[in-house]
Residue frames as a rotation matrix with the C-alpha (Angstrom) as fourth column:
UNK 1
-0.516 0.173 -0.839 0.85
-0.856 -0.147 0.496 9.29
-0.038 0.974 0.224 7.73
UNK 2
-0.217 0.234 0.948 -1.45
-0.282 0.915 -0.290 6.76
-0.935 -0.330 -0.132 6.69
UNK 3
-0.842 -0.153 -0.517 -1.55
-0.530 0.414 0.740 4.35
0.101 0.897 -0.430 3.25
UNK 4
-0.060 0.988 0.139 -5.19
-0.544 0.084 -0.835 3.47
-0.837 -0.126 0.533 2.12
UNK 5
-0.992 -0.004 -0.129 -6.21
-0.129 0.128 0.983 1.01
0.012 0.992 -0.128 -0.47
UNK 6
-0.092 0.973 -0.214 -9.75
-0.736 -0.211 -0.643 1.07
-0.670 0.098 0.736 -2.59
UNK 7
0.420 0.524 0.741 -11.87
-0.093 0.837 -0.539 -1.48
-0.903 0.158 0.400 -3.99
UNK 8
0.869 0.043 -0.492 -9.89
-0.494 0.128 -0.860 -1.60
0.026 0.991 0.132 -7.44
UNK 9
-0.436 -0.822 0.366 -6.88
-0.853 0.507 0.124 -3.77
-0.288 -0.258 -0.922 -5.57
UNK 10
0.513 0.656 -0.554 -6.70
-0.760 0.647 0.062 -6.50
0.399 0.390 0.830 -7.53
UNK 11
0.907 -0.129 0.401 -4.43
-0.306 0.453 0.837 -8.66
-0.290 -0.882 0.372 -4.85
UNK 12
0.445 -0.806 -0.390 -1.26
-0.094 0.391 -0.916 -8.60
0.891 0.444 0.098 -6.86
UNK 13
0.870 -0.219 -0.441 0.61
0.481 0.567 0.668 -8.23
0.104 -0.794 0.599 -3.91
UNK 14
-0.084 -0.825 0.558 3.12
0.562 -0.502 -0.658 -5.49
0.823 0.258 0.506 -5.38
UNK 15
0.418 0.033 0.908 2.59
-0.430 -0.873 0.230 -3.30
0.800 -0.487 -0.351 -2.35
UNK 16
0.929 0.302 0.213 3.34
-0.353 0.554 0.754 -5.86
0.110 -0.776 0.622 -0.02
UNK 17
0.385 -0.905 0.182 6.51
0.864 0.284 -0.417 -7.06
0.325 0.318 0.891 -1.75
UNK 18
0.169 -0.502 0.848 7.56
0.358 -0.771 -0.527 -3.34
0.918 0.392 0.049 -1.94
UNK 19
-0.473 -0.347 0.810 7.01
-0.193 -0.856 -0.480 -2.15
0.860 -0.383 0.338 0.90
UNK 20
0.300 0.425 -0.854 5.60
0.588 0.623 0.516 -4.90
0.751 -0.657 -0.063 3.87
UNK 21
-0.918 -0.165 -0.362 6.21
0.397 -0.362 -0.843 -2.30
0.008 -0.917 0.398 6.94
UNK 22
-0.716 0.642 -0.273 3.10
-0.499 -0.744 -0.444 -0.46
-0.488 -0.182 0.854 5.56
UNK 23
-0.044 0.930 -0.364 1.14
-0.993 -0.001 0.120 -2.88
0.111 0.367 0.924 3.47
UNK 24
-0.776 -0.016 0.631 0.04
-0.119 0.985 -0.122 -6.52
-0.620 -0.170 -0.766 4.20
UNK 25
-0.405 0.874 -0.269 -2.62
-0.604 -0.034 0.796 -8.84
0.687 0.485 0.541 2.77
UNK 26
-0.317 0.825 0.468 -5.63
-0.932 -0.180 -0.315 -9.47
-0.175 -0.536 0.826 4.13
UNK 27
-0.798 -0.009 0.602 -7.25
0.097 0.985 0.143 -12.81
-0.594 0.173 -0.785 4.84
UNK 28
0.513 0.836 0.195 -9.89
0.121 0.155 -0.981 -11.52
-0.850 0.526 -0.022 2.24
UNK 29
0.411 -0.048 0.910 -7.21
0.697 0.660 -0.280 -11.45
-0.587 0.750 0.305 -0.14
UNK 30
0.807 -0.158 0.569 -6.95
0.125 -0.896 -0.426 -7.71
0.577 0.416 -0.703 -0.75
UNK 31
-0.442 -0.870 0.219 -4.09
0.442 -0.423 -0.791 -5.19
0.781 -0.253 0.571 0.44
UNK 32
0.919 0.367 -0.141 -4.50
0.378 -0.728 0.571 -2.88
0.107 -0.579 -0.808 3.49
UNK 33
0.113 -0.795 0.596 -2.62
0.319 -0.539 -0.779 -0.19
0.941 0.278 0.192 3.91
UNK 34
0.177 -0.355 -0.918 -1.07
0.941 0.336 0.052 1.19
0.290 -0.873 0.393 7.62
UNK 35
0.985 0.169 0.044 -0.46
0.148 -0.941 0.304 3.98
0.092 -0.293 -0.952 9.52
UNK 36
0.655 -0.748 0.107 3.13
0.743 0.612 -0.271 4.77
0.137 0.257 0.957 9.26
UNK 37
0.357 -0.466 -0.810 6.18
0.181 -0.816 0.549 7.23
-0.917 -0.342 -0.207 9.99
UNK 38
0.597 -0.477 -0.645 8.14
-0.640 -0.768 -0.024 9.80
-0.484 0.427 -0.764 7.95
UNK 39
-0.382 -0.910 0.159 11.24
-0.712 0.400 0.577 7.40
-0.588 0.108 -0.801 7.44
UNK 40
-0.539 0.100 0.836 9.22
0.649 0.683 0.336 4.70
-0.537 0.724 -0.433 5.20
UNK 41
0.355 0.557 -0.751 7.62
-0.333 -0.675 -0.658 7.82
-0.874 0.484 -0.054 3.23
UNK 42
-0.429 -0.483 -0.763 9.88
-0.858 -0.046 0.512 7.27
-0.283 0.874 -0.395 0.24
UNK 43
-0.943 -0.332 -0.023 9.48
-0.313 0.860 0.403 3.40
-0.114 0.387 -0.915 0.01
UNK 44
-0.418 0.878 -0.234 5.62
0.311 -0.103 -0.945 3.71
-0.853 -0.468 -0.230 0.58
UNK 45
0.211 0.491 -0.845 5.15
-0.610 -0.609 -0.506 5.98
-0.764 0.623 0.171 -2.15
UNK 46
-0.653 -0.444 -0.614 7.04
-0.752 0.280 0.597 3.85
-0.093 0.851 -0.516 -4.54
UNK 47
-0.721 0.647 0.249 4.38
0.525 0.744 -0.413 0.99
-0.452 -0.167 -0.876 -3.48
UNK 48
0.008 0.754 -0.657 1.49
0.057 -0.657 -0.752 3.71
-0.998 -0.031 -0.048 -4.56
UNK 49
0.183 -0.279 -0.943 3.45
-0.840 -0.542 -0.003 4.28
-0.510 0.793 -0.334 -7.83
UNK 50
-0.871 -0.437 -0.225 3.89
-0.469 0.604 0.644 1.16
-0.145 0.667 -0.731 -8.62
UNK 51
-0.434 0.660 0.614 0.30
0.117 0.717 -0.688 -0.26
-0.893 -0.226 -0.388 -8.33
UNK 52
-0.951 -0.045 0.306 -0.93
0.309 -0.092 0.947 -1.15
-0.014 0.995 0.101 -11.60
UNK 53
-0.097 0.978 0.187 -4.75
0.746 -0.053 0.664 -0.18
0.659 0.204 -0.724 -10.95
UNK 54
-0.468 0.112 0.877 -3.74
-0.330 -0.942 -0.056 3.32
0.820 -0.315 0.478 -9.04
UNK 55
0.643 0.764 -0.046 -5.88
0.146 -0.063 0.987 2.06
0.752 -0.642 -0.152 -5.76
UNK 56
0.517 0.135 -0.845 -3.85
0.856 -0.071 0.513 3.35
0.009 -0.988 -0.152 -2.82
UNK 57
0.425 -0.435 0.794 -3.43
0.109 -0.846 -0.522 6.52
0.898 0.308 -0.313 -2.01
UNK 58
-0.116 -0.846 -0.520 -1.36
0.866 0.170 -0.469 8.31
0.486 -0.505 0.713 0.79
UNK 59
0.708 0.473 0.524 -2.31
0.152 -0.827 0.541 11.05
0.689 -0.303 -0.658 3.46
UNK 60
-0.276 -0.779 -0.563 -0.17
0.482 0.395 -0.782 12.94
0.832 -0.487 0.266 5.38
């Protein structure tokens, strides 16, 4: 699976907090999202769901 974020991350950092196996920030400030197993699906998605500006999405 892999966790994508788009240009409307405004660098809160809530993915990261949530869910730092699959999302880090970037030294430009923004999120990136990771390729990732099955077993962080759950906590992954809740990052996704929680972002207040909808920008990452999730492919499996």
């Amino acid at each position: 699976m892999t966790a994508t974020v788009n240009e409307n991350c405004i660098s809160c950092g809530l993915c990261a907090g949530t869910c730092p196996e699959v999302f880090h920030m970037g030294e430009d400030g923004f999120a990136h999202g990771s390729e990732f197993g099955s077993e962080l699906l759950d906590v992954a998605q809740q990052a996704r769901d929680g972002c207040p500006v909808s920008a990452i999405s999730i492919e499996e």
